[in-house]
MARDOVEX-228861 format. One line per 5 residues: number of its first residue (from 1); for each residue x, y negated, z of N, C-alpha, C, CB. Coordinates in Angstrom, 2 decimals. Glycine has a CB too. Example, Ala and Ser with C-alpha at 12.3 -4.5 7.8 and 13.67 -1.06 7.14 Angstrom:
% residues 2
1	13.19:5.69:7.80:12.30:4.50:7.80:13.20:3.30:7.80:11.31:4.47:9.05  12.85:2.25:7.08:13.67:1.06:7.14:12.90:-0.03:7.87:14.08:0.60:5.72
//
This chain:
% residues 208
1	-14.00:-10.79:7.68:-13.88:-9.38:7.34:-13.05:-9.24:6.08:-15.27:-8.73:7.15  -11.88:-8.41:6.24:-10.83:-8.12:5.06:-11.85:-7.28:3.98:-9.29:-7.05:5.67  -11.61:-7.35:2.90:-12.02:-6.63:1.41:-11.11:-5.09:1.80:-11.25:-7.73:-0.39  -11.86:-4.19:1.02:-11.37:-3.33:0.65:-11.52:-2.77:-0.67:-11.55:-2.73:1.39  -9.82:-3.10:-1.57:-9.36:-3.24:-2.67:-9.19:-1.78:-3.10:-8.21:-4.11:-2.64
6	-9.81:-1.44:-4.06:-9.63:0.19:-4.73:-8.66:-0.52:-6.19:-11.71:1.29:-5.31  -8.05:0.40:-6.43:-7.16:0.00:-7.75:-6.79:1.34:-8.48:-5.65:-0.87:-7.32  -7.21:1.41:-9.87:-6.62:2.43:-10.84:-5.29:2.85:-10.77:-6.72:2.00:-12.07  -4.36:1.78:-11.12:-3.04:1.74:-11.47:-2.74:1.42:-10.57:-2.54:1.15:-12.39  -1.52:2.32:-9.85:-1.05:1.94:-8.30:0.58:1.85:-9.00:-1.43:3.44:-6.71
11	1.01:1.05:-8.59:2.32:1.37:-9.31:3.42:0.41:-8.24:2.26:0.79:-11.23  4.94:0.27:-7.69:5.26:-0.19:-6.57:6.34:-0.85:-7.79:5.61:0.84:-5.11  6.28:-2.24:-7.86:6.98:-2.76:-8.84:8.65:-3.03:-7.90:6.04:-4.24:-9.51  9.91:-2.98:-8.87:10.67:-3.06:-8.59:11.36:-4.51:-8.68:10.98:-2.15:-8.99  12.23:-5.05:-7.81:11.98:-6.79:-8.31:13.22:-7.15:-7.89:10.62:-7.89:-7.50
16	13.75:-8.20:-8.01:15.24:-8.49:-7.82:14.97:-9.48:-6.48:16.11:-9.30:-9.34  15.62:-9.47:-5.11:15.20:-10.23:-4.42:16.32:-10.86:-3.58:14.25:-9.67:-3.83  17.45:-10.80:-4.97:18.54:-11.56:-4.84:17.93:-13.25:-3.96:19.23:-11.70:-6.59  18.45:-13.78:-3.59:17.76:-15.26:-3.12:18.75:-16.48:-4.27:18.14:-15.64:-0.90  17.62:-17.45:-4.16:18.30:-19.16:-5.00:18.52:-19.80:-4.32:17.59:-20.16:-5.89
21	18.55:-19.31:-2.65:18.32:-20.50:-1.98:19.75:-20.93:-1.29:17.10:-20.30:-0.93  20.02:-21.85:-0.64:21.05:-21.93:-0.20:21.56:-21.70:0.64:21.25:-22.47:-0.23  23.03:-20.84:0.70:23.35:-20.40:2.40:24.61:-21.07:2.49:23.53:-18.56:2.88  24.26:-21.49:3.54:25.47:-22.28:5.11:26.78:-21.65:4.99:24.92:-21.78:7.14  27.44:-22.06:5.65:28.94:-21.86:5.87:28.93:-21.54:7.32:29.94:-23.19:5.49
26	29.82:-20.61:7.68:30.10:-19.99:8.66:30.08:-21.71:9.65:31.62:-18.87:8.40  31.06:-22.34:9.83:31.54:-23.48:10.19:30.25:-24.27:10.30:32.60:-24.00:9.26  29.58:-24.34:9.72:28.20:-25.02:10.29:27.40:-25.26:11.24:27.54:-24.79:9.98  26.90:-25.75:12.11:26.14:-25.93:13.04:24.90:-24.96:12.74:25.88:-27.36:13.17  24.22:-24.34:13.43:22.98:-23.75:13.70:22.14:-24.05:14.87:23.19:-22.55:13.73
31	21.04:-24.52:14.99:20.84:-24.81:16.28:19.46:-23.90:16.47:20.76:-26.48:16.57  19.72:-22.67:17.81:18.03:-21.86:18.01:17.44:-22.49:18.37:17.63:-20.77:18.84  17.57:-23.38:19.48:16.73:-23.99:20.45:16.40:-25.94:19.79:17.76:-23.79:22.20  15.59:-26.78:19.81:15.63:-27.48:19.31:14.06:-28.54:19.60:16.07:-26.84:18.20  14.34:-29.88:20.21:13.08:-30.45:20.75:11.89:-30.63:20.06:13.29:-31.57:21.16
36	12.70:-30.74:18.85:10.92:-30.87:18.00:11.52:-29.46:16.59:10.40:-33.47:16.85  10.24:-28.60:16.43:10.53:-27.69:15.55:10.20:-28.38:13.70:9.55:-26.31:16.11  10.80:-27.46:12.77:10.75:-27.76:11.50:9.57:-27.72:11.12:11.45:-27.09:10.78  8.75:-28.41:10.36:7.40:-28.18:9.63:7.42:-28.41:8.19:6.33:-29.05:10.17  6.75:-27.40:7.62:6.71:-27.27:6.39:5.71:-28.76:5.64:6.10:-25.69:6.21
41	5.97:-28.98:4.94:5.33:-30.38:4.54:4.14:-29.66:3.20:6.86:-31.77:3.81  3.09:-30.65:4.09:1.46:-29.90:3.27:0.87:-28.80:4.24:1.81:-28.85:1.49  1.87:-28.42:5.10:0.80:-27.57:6.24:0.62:-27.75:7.51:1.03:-26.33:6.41  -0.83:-27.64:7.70:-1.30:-27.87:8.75:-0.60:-26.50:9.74:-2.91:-28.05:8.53  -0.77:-27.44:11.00:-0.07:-26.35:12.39:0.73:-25.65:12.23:-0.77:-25.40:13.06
46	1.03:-24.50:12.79:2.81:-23.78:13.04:2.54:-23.08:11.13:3.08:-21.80:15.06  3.83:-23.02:11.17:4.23:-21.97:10.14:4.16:-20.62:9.86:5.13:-22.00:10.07  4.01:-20.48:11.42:3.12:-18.71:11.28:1.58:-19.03:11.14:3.27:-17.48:13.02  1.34:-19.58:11.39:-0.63:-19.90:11.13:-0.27:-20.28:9.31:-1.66:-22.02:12.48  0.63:-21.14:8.85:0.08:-21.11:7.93:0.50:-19.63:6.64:0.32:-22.53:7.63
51	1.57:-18.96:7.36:1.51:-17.60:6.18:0.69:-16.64:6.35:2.72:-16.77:6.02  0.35:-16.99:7.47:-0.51:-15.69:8.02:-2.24:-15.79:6.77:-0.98:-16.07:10.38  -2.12:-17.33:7.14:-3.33:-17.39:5.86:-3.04:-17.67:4.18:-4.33:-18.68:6.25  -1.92:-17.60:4.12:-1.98:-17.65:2.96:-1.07:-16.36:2.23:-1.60:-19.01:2.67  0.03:-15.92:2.87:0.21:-14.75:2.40:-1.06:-13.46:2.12:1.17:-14.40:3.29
56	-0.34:-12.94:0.66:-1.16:-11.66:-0.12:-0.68:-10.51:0.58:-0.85:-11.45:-1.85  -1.63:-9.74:0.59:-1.36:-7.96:1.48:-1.53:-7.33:0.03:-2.93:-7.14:3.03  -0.27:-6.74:-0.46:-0.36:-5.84:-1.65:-1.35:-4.87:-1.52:0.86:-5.15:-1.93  -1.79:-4.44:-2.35:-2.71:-3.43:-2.83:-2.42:-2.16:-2.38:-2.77:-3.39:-4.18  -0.91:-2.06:-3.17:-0.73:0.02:-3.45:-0.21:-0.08:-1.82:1.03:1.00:-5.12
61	0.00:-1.48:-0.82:0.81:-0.88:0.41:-0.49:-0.57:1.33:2.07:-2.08:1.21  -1.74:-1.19:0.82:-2.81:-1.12:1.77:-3.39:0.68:1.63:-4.11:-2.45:1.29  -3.21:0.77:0.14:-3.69:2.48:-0.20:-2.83:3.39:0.80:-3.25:3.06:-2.05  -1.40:3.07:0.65:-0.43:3.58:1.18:-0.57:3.82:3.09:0.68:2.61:0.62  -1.47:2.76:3.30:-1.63:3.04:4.99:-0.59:1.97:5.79:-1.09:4.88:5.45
66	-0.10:1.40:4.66:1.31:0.68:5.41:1.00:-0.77:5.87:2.72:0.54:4.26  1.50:-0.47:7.34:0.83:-2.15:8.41:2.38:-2.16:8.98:-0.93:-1.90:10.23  2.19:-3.46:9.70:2.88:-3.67:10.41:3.30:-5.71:10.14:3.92:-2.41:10.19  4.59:-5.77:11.55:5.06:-7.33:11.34:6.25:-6.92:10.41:5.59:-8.32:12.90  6.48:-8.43:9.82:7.34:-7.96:8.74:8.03:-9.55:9.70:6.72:-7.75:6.63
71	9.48:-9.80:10.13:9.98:-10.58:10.96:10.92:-10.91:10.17:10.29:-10.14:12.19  10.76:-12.04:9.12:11.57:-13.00:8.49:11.98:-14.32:9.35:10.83:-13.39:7.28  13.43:-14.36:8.87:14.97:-15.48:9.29:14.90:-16.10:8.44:16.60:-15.04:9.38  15.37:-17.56:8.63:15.59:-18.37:7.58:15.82:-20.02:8.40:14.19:-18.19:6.44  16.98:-20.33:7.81:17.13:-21.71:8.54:16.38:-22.94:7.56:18.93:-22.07:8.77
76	16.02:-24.37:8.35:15.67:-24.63:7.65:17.06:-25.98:7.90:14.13:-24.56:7.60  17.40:-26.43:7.08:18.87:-27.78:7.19:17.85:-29.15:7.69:19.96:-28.29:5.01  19.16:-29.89:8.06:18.58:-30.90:8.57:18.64:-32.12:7.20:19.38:-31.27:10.05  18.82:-31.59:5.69:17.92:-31.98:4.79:16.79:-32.05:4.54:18.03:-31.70:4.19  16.33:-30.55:4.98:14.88:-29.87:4.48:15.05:-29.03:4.12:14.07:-30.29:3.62
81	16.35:-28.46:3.90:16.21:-27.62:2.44:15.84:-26.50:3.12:17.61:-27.38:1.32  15.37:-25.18:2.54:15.58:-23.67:2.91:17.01:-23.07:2.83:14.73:-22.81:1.99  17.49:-22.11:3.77:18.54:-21.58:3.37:18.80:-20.09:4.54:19.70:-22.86:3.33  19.47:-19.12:3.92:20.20:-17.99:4.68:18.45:-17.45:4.95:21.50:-18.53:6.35  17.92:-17.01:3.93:16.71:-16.04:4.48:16.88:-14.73:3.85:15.15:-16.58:4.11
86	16.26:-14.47:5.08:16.75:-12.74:5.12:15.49:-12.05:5.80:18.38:-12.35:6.24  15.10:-10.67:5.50:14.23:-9.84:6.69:14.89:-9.52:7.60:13.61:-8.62:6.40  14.58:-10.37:9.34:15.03:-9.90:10.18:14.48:-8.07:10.48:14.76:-10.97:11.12  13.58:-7.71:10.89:12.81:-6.54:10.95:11.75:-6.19:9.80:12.17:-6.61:12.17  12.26:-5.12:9.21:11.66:-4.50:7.93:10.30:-3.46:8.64:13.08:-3.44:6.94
91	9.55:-3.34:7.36:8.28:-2.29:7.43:8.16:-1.62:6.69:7.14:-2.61:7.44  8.65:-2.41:5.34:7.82:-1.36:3.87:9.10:-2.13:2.86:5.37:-1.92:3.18  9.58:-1.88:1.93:9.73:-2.49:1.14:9.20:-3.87:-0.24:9.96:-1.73:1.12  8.13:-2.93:0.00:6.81:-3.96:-0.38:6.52:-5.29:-0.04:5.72:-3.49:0.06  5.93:-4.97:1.75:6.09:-6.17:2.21:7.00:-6.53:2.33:5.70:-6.43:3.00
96	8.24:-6.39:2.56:9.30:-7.12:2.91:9.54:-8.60:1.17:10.82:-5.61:3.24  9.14:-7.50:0.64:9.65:-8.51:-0.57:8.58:-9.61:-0.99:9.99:-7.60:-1.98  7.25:-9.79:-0.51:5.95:-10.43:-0.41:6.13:-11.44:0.16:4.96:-9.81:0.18  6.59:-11.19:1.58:7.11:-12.37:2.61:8.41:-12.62:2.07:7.23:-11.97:4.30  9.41:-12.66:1.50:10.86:-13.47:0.62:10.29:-14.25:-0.03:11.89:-12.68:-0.44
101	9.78:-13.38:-0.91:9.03:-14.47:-2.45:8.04:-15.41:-1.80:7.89:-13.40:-3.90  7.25:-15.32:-0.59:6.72:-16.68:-0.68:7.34:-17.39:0.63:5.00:-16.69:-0.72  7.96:-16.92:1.21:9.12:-18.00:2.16:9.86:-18.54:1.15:10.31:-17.23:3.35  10.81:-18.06:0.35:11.23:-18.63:-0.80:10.33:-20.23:-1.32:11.07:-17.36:-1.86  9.24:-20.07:-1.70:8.58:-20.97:-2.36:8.01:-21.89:-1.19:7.54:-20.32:-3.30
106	8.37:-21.85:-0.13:8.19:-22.87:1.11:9.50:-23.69:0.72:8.20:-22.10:2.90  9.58:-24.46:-0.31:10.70:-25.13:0.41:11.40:-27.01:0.93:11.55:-24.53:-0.41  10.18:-27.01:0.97:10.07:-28.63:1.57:9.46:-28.95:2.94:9.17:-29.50:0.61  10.84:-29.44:3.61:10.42:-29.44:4.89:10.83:-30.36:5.56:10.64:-28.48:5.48  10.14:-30.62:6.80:10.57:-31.90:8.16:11.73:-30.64:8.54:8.92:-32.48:9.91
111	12.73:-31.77:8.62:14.20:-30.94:9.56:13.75:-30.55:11.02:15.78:-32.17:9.85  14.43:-29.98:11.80:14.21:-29.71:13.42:14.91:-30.66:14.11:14.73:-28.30:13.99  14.19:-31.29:15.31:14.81:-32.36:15.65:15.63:-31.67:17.00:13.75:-33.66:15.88  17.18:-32.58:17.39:17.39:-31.79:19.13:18.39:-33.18:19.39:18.51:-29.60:19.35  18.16:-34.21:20.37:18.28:-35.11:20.79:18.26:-36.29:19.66:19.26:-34.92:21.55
116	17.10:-36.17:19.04:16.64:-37.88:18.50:17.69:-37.09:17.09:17.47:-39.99:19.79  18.32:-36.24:16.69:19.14:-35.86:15.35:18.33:-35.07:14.59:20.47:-35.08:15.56  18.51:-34.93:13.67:17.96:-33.65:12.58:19.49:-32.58:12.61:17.52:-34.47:10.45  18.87:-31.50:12.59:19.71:-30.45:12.53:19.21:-29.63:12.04:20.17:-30.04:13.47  20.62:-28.35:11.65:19.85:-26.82:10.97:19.12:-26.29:12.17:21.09:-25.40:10.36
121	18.03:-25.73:11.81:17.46:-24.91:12.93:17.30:-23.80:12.00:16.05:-25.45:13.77  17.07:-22.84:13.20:17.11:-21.15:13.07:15.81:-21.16:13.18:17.94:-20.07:14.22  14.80:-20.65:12.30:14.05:-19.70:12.68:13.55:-18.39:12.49:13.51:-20.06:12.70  13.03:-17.72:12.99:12.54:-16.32:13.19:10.88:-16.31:13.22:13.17:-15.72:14.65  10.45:-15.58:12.60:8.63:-15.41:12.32:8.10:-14.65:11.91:7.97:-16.07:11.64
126	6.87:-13.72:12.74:6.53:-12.50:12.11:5.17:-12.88:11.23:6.31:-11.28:13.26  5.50:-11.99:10.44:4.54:-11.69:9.71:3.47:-10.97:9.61:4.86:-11.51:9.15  2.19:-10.61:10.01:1.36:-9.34:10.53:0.66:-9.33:9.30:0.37:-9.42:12.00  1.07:-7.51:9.13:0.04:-6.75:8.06:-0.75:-6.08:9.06:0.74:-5.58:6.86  -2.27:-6.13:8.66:-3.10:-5.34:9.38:-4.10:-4.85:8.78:-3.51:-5.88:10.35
131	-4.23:-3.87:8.84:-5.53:-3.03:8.23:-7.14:-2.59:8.47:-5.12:-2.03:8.21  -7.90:-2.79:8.23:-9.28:-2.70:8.33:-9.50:-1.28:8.74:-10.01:-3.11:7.03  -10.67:-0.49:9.34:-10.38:0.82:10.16:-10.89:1.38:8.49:-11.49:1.31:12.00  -11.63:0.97:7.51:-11.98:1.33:6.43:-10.80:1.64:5.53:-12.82:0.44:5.99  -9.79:0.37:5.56:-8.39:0.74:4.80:-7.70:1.88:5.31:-7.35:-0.38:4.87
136	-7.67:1.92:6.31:-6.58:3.47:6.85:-7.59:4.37:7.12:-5.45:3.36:8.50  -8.56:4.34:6.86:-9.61:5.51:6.61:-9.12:6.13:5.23:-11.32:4.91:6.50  -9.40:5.31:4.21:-9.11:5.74:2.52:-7.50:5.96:2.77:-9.54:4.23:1.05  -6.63:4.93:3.19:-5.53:5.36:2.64:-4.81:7.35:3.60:-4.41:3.67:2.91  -5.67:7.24:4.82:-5.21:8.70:5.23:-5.80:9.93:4.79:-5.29:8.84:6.52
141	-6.86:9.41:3.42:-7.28:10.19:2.91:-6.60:10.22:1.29:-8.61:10.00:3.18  -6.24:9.84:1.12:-5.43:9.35:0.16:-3.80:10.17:0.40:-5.46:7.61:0.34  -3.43:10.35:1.42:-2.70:10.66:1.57:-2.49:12.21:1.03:-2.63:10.26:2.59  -3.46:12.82:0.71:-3.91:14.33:0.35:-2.78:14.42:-0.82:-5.78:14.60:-0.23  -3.05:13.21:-1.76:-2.00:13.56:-2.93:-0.72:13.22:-3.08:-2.37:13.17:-3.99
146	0.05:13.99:-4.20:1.29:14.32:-3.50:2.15:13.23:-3.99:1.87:15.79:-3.79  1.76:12.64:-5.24:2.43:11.65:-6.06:1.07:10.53:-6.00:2.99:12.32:-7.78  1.37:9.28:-5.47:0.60:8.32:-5.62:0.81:6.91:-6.67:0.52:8.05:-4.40  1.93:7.61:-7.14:2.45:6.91:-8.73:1.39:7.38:-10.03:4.27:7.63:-9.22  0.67:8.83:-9.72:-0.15:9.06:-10.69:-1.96:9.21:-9.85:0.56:10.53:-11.53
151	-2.29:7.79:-9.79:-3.42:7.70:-8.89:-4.77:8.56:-9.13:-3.76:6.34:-8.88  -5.36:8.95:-8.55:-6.79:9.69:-8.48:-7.82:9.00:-9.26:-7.36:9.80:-6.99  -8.42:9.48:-9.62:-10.18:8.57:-10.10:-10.88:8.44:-8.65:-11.61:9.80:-11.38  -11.31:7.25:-8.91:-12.21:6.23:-8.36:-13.35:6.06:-8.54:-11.94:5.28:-8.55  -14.78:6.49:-7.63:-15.85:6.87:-8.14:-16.45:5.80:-6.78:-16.15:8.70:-8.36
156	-17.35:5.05:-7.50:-17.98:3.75:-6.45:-19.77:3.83:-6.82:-17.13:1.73:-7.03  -20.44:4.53:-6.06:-22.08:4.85:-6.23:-22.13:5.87:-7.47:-23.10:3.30:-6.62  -21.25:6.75:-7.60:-21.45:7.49:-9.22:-21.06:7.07:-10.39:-22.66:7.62:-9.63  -20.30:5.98:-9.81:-19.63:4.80:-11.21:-18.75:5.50:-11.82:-18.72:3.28:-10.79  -17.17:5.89:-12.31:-16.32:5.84:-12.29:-15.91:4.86:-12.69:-16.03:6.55:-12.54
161	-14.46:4.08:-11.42:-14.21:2.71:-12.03:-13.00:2.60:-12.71:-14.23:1.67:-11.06  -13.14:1.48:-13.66:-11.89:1.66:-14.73:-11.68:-0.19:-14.51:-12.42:2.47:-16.82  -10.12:-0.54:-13.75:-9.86:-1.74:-13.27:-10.13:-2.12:-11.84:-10.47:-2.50:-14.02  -10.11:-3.21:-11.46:-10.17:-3.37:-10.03:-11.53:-4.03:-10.06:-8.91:-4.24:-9.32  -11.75:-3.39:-8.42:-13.25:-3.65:-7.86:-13.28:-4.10:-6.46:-14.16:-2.33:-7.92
166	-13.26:-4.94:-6.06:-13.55:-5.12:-4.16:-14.96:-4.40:-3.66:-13.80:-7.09:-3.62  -14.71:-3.83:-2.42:-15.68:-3.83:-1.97:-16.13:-4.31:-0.17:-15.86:-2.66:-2.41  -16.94:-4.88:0.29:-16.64:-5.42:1.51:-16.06:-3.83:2.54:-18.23:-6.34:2.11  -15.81:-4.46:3.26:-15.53:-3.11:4.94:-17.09:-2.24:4.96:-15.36:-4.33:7.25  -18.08:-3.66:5.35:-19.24:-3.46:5.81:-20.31:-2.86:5.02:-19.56:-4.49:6.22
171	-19.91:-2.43:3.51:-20.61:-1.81:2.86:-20.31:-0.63:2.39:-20.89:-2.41:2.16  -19.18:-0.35:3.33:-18.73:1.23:3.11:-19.51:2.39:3.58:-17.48:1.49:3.75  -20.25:3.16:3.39:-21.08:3.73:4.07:-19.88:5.43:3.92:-22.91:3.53:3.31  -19.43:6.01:3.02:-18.20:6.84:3.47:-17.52:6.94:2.45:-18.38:8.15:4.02  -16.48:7.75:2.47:-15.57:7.71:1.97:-14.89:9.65:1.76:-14.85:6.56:2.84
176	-14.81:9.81:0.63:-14.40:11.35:0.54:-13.42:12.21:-0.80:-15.85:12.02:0.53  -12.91:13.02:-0.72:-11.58:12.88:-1.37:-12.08:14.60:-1.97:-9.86:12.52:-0.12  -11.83:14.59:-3.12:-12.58:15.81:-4.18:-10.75:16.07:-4.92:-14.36:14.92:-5.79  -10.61:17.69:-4.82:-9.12:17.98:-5.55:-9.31:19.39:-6.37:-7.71:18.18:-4.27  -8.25:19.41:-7.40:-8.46:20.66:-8.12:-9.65:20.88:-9.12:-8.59:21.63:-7.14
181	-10.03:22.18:-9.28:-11.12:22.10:-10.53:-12.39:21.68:-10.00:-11.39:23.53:-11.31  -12.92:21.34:-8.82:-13.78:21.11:-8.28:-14.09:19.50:-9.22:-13.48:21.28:-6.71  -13.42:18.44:-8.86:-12.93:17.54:-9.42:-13.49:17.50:-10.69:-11.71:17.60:-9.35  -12.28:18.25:-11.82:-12.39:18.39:-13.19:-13.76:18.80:-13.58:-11.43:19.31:-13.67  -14.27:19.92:-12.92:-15.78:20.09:-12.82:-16.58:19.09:-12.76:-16.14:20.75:-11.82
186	-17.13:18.51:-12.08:-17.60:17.15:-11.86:-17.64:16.05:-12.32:-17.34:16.84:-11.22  -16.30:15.42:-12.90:-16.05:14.10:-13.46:-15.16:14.42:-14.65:-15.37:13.05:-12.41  -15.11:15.59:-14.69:-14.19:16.23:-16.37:-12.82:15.26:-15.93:-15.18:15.54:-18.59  -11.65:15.56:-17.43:-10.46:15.71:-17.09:-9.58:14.06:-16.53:-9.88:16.47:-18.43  -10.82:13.29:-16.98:-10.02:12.27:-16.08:-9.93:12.57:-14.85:-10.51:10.99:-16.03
191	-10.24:13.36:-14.09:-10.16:13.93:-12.80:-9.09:14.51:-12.39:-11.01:14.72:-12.61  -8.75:14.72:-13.18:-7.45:15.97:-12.69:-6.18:15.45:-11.66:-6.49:16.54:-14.29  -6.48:14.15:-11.20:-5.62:13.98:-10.51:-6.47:13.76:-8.89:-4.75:12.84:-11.19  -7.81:14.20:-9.20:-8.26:14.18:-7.79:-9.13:13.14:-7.85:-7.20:14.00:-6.70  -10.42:12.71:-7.32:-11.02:12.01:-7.26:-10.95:11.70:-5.78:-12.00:12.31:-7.89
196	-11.28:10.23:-5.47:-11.81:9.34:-4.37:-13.19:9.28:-4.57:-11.23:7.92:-4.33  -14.59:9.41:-3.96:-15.63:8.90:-3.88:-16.24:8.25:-3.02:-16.13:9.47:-4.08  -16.52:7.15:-3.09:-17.35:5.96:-2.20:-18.35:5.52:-2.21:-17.03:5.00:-2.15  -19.18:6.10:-1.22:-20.71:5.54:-1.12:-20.86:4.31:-0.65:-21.59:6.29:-0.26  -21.33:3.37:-1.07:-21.88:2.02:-0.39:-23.07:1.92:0.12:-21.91:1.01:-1.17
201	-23.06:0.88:0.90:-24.43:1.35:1.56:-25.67:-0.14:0.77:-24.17:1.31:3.89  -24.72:-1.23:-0.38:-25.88:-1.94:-0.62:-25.87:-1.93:-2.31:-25.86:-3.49:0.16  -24.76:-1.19:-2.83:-25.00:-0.74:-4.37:-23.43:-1.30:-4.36:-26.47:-1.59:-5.58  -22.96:-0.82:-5.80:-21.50:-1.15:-6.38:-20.61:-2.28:-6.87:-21.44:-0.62:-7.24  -20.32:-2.92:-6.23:-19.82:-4.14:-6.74:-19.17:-4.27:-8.22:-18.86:-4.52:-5.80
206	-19.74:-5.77:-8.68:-18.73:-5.60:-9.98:-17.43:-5.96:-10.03:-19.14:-6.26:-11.03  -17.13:-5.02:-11.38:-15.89:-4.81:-12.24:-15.20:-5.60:-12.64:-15.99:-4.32:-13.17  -14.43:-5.98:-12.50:-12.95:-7.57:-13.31:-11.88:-6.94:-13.53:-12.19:-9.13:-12.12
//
């Protein structure tokens, strides 16, 4: 069962996602098809099993409602090396740049084999963001406000929380979205940008 991550400060950082890695020459061999495929060295089974578990699902994209495959390219040489990665099929900007930065940091590998040779191989691999029915619950409620650069207060059993808090799926008991002076009324002017309130159903998790 995925967490569901509430966060104060939502903020969509901007990042350079120029690449270091190395790209091929037109004139180069590429090979799609290939008898034995590339494996990343240190991981167990395919390479989509292993990002799938180890890639991070940003925060402000989960508030945001934003899912989907994110379908990263990238050859790997019949050095090892990484090279020519790119997002084949985009989703978010977010993710797109989540899956670079840690394909990027994949970069030691068994070459692809195609008759007893090492060669460049091509590959292609999606990436799946997926959301908990609890995450696109909050984030389509969330959606109420108009700027999500200046985030709402966060209220967890009557708490108000200040920093990040997990809370499981399964201890969500609901979820409800307070705007205007109603708000300010209630939780005074830290409010003013709208409150989130979340009942749990086994008490409030702690604060870090």
């Amino acid at each position: 069962m995925k967490s569901l991550a509430i966060i104060l400060s939502l903020f969509i950082a901007s990042s350079n996602l120029f690449s270091q890695e190395r790209l091929l020459s037109e004139n180069e061999q590429i090979e799609t098809t290939v008898d034995k495929l590339p494996r990343l060295k240190g991981a167990r089974g395919s390479f989509n099993q292993f990002i799938s578990k180890k890639i991070t699902y940003p925060e402000n994209a989960k508030l945001r409602g934003v899912e989907g495959d994110v379908w990263v390219a990238f050859v790997v040489t019949k050095d090892g090396e990484l090279a020519n990665v790119k997002v084949d099929k985009s989703v978010d900007p977010i993710l797109d740049e989540v899956v670079l930065r840690f394909v990027r940091k994949c970069k030691e590998w068994k070459p692809g084999v195609l008759n007893r040779e090492k060669v460049n191989t091509q590959m292609l691999v999606p990436v799946k963001f997926t959301l908990s029915d609890n995450e696109r619950s909050l984030a389509e409620q969330l959606k109420q406000f108009d700027h999500m650069d200046v985030p709402p207060l966060f209220v967890i059993d009557n708490k108000p929380i200040v920093g990040l808090t997990q809370i499981e799926d399964y201890n969500v008991r609901s979820i409800r979205v307070i705007k205007g002076d109603k708000a300010v009324a209630l939780y005074g002017e830290q409010a003013k940008n709208g409150v989130v309130v979340i009942t749990s159903k086994r008490g409030t998790p702690p604060i870090y």
